[in-house]
N, CA, C and O atoms as a Maestro MAE file, in Angstrom:
{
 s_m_m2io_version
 :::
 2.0.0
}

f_m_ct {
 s_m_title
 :::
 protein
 m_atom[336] {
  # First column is atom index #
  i_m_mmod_type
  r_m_x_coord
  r_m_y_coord
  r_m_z_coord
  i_m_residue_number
  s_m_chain_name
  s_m_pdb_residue_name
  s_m_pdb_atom_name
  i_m_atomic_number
  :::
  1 25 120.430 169.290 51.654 1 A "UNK " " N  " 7
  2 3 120.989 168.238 52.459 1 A "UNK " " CA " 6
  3 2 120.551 168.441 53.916 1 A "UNK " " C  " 6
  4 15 120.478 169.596 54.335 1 A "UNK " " O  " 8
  5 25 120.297 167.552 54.607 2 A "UNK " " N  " 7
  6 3 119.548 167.687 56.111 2 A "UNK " " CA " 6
  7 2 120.717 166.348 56.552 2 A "UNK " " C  " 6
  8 15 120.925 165.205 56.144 2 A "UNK " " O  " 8
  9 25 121.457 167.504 57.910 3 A "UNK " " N  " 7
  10 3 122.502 167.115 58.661 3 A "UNK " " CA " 6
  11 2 121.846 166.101 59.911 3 A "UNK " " C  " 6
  12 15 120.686 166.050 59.502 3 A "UNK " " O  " 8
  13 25 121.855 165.473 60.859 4 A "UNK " " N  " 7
  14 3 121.658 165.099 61.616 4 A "UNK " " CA " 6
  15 2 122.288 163.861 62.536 4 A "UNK " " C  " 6
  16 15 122.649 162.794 62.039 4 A "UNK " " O  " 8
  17 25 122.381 164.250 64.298 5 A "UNK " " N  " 7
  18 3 123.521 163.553 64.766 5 A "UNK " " CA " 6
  19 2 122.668 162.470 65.708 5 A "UNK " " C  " 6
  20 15 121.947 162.927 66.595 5 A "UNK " " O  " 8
  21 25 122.745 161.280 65.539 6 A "UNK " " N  " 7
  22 3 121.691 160.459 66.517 6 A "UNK " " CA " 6
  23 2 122.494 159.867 67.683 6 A "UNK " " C  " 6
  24 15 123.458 159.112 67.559 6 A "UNK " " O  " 8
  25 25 122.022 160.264 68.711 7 A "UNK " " N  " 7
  26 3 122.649 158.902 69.967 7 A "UNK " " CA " 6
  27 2 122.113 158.276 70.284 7 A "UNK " " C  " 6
  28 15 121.082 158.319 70.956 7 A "UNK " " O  " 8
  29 25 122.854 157.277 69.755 8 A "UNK " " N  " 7
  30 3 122.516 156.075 69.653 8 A "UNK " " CA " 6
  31 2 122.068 154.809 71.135 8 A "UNK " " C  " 6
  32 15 122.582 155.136 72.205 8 A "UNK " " O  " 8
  33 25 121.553 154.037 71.156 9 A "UNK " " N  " 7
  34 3 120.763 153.258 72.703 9 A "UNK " " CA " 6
  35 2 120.767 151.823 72.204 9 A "UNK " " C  " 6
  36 15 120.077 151.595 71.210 9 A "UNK " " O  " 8
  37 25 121.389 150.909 72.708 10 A "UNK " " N  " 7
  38 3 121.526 149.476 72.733 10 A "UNK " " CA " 6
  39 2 120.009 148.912 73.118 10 A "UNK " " C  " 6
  40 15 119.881 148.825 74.340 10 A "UNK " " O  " 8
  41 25 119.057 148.585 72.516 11 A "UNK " " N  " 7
  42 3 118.084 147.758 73.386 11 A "UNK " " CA " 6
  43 2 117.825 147.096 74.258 11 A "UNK " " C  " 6
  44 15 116.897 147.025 75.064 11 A "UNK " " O  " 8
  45 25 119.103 146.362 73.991 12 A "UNK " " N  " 7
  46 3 119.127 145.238 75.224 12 A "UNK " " CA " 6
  47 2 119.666 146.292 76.805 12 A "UNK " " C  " 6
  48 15 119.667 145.720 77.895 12 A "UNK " " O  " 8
  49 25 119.886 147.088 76.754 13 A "UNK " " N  " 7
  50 3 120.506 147.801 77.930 13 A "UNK " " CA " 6
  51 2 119.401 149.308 78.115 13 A "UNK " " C  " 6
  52 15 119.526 150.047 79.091 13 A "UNK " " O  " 8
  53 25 118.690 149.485 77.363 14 A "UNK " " N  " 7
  54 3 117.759 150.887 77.150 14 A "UNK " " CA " 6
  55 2 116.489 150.693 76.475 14 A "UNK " " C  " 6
  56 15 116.681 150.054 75.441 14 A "UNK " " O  " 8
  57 25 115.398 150.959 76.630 15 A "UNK " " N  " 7
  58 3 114.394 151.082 75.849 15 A "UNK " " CA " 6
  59 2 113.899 152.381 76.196 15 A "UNK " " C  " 6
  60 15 114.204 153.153 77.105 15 A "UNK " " O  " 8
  61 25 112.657 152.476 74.808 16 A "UNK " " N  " 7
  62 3 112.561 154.152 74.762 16 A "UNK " " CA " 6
  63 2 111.184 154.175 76.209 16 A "UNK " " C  " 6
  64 15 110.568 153.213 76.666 16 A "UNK " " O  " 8
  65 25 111.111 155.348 76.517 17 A "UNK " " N  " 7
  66 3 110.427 155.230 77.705 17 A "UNK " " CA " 6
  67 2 108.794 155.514 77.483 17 A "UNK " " C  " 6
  68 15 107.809 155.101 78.095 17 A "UNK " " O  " 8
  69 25 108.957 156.468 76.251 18 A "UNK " " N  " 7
  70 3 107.478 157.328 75.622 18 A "UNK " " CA " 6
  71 2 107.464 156.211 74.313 18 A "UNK " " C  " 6
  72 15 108.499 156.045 73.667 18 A "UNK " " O  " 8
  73 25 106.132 155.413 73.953 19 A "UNK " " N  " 7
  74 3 105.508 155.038 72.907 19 A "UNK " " CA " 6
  75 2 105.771 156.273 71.910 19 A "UNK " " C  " 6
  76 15 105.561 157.447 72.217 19 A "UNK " " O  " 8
  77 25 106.319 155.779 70.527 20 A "UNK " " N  " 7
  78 3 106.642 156.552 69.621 20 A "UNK " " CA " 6
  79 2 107.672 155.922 68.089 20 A "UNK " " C  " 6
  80 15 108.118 154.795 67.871 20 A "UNK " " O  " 8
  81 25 107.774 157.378 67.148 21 A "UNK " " N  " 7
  82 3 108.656 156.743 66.206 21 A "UNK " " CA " 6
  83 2 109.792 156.844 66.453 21 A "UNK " " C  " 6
  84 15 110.012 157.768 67.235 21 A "UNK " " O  " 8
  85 25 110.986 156.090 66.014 22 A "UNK " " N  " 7
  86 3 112.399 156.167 66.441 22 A "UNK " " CA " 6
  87 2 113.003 155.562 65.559 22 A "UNK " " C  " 6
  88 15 112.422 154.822 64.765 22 A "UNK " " O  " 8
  89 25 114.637 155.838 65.547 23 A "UNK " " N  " 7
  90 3 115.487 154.924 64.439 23 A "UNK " " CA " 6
  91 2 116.031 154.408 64.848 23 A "UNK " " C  " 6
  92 15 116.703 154.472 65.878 23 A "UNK " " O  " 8
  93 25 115.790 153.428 63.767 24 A "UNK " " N  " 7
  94 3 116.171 152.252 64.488 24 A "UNK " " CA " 6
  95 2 117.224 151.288 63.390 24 A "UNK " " C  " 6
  96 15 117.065 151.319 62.170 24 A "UNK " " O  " 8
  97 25 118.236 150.501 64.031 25 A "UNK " " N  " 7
  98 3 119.036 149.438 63.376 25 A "UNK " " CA " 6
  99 2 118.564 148.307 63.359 25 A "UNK " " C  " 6
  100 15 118.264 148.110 64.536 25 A "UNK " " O  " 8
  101 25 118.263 147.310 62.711 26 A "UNK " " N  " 7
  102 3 117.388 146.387 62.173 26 A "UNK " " CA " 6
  103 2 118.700 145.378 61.576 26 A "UNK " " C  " 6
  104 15 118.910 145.380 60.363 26 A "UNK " " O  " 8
  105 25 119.368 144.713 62.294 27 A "UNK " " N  " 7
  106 3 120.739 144.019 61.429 27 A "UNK " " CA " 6
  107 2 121.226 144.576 60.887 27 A "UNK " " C  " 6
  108 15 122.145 145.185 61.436 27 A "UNK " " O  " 8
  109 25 120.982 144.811 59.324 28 A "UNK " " N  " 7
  110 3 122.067 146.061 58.352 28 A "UNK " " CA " 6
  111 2 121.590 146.964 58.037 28 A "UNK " " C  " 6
  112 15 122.036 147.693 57.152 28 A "UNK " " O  " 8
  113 25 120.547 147.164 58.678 29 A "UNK " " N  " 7
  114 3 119.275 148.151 57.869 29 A "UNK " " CA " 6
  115 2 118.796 149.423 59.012 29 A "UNK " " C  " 6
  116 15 118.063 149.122 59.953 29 A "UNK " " O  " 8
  117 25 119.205 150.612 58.856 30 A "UNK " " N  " 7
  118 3 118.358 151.809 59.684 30 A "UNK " " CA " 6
  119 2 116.926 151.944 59.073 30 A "UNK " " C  " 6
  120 15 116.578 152.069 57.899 30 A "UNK " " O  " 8
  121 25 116.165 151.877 60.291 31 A "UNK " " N  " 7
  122 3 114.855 151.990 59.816 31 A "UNK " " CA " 6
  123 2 114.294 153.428 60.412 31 A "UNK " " C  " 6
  124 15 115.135 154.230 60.818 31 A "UNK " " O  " 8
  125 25 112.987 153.747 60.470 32 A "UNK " " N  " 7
  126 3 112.347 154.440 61.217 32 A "UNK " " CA " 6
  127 2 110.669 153.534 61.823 32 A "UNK " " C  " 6
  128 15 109.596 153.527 61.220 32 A "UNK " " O  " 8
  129 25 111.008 152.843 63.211 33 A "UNK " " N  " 7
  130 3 110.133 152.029 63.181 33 A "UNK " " CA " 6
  131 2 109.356 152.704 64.741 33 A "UNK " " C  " 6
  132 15 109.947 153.511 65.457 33 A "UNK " " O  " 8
  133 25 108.024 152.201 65.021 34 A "UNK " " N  " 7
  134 3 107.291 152.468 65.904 34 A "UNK " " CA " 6
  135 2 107.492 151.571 66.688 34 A "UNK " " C  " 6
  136 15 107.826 150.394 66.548 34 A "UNK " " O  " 8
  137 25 107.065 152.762 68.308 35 A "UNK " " N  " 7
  138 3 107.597 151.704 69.638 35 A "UNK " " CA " 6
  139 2 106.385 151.987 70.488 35 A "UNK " " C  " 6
  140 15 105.816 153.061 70.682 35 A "UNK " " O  " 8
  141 25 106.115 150.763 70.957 36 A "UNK " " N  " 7
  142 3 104.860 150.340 71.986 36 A "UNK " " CA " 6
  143 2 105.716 150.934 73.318 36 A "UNK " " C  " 6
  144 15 106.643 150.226 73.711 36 A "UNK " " O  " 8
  145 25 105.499 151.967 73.898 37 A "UNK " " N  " 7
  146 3 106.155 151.889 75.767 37 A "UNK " " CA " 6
  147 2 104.981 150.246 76.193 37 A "UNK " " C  " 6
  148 15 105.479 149.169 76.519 37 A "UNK " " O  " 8
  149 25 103.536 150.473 76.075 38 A "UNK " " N  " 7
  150 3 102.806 149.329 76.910 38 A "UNK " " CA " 6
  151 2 102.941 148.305 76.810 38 A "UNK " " C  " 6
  152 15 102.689 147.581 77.774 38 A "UNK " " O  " 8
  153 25 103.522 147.623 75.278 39 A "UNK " " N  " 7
  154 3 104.333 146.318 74.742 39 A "UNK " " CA " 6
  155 2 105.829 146.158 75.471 39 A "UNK " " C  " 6
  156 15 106.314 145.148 75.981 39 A "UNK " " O  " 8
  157 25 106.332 147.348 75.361 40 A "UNK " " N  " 7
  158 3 107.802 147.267 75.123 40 A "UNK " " CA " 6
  159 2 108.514 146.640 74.012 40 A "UNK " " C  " 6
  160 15 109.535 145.974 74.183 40 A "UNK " " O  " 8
  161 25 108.015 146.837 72.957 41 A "UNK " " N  " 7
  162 3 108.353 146.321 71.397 41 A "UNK " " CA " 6
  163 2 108.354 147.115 70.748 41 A "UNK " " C  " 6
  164 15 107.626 148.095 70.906 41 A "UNK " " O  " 8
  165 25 109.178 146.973 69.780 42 A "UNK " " N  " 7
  166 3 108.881 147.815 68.404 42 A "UNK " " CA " 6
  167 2 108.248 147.112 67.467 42 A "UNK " " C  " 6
  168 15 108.372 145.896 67.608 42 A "UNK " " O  " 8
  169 25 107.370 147.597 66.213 43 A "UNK " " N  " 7
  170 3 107.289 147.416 65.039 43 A "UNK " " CA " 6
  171 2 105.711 147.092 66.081 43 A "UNK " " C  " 6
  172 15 105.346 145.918 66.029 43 A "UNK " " O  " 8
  173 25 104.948 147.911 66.847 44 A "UNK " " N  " 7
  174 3 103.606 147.690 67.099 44 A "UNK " " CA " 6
  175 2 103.149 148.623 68.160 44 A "UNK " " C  " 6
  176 15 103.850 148.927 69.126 44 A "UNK " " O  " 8
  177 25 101.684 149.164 67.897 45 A "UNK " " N  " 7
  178 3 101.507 150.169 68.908 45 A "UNK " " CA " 6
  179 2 100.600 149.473 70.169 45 A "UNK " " C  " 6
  180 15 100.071 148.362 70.194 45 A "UNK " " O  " 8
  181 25 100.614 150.395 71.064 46 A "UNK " " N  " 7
  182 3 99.886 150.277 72.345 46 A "UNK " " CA " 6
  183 2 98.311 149.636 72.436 46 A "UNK " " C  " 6
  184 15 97.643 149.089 73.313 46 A "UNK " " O  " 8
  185 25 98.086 150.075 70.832 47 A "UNK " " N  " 7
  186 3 96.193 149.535 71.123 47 A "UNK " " CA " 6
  187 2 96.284 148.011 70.292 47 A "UNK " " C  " 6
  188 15 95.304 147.302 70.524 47 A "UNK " " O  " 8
  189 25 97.104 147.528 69.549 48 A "UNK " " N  " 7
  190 3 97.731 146.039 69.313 48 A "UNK " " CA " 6
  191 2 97.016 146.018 70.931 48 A "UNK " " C  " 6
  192 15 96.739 146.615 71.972 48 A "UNK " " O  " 8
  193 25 96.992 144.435 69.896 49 A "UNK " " N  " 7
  194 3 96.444 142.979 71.887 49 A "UNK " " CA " 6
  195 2 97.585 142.385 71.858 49 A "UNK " " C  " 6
  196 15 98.181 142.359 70.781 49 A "UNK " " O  " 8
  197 25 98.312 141.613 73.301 50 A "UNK " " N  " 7
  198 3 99.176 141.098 73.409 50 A "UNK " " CA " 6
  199 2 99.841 140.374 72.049 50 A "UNK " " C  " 6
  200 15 100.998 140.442 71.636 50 A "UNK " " O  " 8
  201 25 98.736 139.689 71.532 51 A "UNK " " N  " 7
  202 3 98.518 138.181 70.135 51 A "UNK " " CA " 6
  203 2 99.931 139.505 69.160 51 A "UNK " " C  " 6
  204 15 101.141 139.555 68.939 51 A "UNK " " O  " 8
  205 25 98.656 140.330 68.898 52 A "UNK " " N  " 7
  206 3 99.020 141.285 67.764 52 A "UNK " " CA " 6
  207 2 100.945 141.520 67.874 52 A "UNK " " C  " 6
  208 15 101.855 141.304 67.074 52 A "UNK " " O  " 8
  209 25 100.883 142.168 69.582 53 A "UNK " " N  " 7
  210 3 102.147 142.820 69.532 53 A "UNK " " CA " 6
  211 2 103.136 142.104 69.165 53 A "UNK " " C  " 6
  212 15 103.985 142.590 68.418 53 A "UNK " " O  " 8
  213 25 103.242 140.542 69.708 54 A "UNK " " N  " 7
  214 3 103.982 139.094 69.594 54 A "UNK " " CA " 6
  215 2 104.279 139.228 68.009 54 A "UNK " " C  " 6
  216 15 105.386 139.255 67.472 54 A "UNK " " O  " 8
  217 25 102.998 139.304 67.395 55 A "UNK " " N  " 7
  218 3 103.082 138.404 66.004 55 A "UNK " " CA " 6
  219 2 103.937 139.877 65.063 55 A "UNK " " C  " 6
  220 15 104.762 139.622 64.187 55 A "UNK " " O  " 8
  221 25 103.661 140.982 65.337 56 A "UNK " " N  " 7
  222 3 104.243 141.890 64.741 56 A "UNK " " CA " 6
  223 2 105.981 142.478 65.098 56 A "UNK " " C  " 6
  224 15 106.799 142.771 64.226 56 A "UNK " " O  " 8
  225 25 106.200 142.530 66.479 57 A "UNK " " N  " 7
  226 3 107.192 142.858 66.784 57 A "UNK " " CA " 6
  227 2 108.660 142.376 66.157 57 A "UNK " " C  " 6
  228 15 108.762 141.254 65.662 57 A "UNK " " O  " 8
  229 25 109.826 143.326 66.212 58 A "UNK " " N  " 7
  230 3 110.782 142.898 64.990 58 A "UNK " " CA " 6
  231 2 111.954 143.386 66.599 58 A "UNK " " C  " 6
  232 15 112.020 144.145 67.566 58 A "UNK " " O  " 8
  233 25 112.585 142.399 65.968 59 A "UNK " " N  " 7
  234 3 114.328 142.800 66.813 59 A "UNK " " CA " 6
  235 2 114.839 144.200 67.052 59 A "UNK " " C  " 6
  236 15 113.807 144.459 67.670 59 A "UNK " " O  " 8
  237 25 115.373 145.099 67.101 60 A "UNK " " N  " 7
  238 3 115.924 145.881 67.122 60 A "UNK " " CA " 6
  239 2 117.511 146.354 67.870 60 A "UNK " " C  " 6
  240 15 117.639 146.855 68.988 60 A "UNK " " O  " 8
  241 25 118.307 146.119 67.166 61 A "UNK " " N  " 7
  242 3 119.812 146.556 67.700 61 A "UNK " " CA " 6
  243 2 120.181 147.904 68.755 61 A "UNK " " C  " 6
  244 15 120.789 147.968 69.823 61 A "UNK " " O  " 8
  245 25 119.470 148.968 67.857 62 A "UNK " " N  " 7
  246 3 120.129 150.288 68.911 62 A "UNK " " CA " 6
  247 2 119.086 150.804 68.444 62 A "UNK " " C  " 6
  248 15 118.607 150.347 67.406 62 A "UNK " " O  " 8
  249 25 118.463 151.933 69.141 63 A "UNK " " N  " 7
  250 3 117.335 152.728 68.569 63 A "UNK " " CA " 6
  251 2 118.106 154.803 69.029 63 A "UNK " " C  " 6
  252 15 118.954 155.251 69.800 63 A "UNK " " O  " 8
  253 25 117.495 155.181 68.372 64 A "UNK " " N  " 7
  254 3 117.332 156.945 68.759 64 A "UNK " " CA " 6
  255 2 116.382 157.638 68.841 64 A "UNK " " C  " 6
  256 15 115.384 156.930 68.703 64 A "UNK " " O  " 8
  257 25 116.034 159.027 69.049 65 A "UNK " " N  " 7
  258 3 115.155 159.365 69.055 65 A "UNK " " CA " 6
  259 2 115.203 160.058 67.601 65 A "UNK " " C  " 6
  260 15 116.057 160.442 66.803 65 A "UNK " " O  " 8
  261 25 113.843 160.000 67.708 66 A "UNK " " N  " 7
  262 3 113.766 160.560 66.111 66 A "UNK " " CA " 6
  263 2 113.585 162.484 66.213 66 A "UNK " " C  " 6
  264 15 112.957 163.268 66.924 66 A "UNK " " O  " 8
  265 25 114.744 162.600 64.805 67 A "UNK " " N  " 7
  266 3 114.935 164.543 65.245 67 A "UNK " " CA " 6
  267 2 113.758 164.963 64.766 67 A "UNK " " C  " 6
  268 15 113.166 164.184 64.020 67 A "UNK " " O  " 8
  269 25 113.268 166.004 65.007 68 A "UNK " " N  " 7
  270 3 112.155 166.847 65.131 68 A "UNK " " CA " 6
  271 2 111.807 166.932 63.471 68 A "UNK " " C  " 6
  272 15 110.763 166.478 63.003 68 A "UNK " " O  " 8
  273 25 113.098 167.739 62.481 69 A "UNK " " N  " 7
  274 3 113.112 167.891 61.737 69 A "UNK " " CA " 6
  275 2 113.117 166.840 60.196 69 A "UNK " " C  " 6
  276 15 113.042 167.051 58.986 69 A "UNK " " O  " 8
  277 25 113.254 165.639 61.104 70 A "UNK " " N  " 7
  278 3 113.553 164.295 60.232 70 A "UNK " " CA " 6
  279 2 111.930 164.117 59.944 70 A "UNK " " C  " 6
  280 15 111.364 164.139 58.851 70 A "UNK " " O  " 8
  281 25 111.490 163.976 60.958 71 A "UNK " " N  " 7
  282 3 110.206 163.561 61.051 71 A "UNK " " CA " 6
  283 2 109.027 164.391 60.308 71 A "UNK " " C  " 6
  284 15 108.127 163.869 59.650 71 A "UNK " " O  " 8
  285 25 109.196 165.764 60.532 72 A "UNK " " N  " 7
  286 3 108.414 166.338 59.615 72 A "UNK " " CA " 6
  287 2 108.618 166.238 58.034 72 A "UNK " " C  " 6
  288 15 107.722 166.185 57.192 72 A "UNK " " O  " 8
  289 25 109.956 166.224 57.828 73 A "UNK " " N  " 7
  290 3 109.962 165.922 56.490 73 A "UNK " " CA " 6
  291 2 109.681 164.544 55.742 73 A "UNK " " C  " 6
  292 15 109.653 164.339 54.529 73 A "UNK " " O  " 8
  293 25 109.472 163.609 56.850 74 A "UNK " " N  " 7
  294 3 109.351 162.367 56.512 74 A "UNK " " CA " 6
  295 2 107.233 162.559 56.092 74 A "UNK " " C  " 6
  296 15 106.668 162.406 55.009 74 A "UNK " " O  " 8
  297 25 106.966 162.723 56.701 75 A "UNK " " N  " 7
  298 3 105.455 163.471 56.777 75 A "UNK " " CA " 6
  299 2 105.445 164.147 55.639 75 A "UNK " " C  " 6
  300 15 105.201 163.398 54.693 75 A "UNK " " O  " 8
  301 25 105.653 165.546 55.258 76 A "UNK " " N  " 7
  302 3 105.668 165.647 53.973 76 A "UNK " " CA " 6
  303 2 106.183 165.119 52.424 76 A "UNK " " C  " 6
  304 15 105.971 165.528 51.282 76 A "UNK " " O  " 8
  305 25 106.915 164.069 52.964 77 A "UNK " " N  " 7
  306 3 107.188 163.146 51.764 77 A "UNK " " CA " 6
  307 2 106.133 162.394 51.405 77 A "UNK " " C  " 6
  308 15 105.698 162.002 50.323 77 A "UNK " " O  " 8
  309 25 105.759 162.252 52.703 78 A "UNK " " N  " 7
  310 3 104.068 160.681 52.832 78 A "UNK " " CA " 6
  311 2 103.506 161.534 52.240 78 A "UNK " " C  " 6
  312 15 103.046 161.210 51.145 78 A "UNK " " O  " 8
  313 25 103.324 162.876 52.687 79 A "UNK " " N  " 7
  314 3 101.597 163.431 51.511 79 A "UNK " " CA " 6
  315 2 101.762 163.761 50.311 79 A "UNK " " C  " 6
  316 15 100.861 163.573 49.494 79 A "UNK " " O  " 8
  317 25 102.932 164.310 49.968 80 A "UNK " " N  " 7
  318 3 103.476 164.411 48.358 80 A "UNK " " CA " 6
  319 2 103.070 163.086 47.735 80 A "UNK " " C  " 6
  320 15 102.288 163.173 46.788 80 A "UNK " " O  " 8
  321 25 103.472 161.863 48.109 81 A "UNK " " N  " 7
  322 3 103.599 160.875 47.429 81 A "UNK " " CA " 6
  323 2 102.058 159.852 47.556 81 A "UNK " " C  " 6
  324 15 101.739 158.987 46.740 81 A "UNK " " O  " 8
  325 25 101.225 160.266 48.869 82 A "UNK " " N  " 7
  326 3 99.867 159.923 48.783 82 A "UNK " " CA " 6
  327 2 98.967 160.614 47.835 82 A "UNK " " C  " 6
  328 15 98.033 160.013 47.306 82 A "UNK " " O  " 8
  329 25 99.272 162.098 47.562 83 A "UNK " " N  " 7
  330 3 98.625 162.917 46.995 83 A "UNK " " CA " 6
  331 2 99.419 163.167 45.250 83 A "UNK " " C  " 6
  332 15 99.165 164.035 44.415 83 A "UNK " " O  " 8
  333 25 100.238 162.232 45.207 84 A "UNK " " N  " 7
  334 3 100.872 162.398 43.476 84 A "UNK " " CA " 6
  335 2 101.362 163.249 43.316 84 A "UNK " " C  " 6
  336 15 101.837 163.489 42.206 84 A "UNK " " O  " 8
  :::
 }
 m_bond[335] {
  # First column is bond index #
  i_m_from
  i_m_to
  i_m_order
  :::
  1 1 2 1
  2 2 3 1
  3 3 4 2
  4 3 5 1
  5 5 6 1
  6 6 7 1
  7 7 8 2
  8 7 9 1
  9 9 10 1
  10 10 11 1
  11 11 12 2
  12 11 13 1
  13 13 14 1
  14 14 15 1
  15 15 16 2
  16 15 17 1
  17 17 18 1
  18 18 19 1
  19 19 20 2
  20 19 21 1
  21 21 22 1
  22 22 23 1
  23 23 24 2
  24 23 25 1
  25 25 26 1
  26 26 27 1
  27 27 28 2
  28 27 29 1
  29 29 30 1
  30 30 31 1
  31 31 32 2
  32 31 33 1
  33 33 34 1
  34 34 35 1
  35 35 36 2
  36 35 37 1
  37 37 38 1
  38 38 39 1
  39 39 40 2
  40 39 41 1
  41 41 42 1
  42 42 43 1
  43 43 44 2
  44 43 45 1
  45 45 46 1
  46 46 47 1
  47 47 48 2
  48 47 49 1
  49 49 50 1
  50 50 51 1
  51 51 52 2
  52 51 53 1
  53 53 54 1
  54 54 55 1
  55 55 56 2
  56 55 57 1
  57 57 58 1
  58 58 59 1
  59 59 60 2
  60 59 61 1
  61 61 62 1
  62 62 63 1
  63 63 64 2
  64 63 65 1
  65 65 66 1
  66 66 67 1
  67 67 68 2
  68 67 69 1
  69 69 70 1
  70 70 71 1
  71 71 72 2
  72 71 73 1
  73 73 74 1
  74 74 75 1
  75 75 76 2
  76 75 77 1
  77 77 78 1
  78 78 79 1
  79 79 80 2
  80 79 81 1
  81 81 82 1
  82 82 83 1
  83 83 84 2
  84 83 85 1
  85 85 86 1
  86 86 87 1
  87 87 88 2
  88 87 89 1
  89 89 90 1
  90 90 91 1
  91 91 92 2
  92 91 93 1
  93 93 94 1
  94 94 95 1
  95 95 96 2
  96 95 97 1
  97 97 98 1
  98 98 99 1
  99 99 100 2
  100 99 101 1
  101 101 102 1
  102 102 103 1
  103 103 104 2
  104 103 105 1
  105 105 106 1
  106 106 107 1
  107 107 108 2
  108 107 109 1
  109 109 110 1
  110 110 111 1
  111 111 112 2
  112 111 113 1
  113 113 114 1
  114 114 115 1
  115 115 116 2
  116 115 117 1
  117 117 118 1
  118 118 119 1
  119 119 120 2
  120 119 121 1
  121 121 122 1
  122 122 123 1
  123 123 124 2
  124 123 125 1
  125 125 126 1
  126 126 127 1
  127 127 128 2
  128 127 129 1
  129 129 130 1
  130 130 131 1
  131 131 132 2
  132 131 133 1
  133 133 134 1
  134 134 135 1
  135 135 136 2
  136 135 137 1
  137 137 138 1
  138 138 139 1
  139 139 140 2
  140 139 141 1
  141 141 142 1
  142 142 143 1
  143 143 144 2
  144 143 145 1
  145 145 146 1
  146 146 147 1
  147 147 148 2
  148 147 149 1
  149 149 150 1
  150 150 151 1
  151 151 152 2
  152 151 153 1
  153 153 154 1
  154 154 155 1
  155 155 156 2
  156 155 157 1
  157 157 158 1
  158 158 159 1
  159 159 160 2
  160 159 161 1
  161 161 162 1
  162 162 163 1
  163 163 164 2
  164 163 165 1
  165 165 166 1
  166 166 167 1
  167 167 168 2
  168 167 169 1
  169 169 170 1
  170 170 171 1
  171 171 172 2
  172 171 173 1
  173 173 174 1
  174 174 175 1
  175 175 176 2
  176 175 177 1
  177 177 178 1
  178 178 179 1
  179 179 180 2
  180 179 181 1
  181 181 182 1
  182 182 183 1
  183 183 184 2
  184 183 185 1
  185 185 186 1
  186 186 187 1
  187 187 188 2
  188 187 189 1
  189 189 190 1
  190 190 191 1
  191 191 192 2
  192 191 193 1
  193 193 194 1
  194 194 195 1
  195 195 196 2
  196 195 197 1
  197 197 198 1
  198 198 199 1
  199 199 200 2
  200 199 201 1
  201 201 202 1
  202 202 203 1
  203 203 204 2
  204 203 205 1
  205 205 206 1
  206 206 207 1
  207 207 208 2
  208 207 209 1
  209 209 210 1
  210 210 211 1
  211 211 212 2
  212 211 213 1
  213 213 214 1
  214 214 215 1
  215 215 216 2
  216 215 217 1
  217 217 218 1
  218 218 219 1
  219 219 220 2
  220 219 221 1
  221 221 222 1
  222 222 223 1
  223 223 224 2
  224 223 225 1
  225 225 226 1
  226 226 227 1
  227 227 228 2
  228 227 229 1
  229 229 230 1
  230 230 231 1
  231 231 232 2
  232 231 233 1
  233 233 234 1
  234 234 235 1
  235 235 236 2
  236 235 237 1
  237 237 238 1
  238 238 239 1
  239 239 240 2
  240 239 241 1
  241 241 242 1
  242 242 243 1
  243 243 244 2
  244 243 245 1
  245 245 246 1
  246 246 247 1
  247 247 248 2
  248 247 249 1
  249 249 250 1
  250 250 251 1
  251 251 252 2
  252 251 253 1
  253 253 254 1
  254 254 255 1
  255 255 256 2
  256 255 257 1
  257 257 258 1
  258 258 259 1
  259 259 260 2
  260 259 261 1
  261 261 262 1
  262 262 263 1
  263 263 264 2
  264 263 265 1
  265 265 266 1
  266 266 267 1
  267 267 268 2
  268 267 269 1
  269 269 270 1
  270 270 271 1
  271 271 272 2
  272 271 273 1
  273 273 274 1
  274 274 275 1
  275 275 276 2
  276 275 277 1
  277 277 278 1
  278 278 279 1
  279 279 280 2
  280 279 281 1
  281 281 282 1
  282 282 283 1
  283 283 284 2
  284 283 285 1
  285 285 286 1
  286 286 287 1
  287 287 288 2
  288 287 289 1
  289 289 290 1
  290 290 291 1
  291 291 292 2
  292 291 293 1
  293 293 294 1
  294 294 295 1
  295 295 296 2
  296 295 297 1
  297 297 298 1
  298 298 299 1
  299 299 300 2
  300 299 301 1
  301 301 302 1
  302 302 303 1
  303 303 304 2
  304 303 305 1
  305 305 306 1
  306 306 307 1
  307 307 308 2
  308 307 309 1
  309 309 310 1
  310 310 311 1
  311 311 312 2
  312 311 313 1
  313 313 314 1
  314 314 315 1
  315 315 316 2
  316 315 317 1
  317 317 318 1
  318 318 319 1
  319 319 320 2
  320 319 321 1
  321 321 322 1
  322 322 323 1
  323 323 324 2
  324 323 325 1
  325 325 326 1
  326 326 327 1
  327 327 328 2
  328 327 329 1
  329 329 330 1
  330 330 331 1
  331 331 332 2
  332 331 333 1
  333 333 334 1
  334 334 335 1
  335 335 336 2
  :::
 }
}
């Protein structure tokens, strides 16, 4: 079991400052979604063109930072499951 405590950031009042992954609330849904700092959006990175960032970007309620330990294991889930 992997414990973890997030504090939590309203969007509309905070955005993340470093381009990166983060969790995120999505209406009813926690995600783990990517954040443009050069957009200021989520759900698109920095080398996206304006067009791109527009057409991709998704709402986001509250975001966190993503824990150190979440993330690596999220990574070794991706290669387990790329690699069968």
């Amino acid at each position: 079991m992997i414990r973890s405590t997030f504090r939590w950031r309203l969007s509309e009042e905070q955005l993340p400052e470093e381009s990166g992954s983060y969790i995120c609330i999505t209406g009813v849904m926690i995600q783990h979604i990517h954040y443009s700092s050069k957009h200021k959006m989520f759900n698109c990175h920095d080398t996206d063109t304006p067009e791109e960032a527009k057409r991709t970007s998704i709402y986001v309620h509250a975001w966190a930072p993503m824990p150190g330990n979440v993330e690596k294991l999220m990574e070794e889930a991706w290669l387990q499951r790329c690699n069968g």
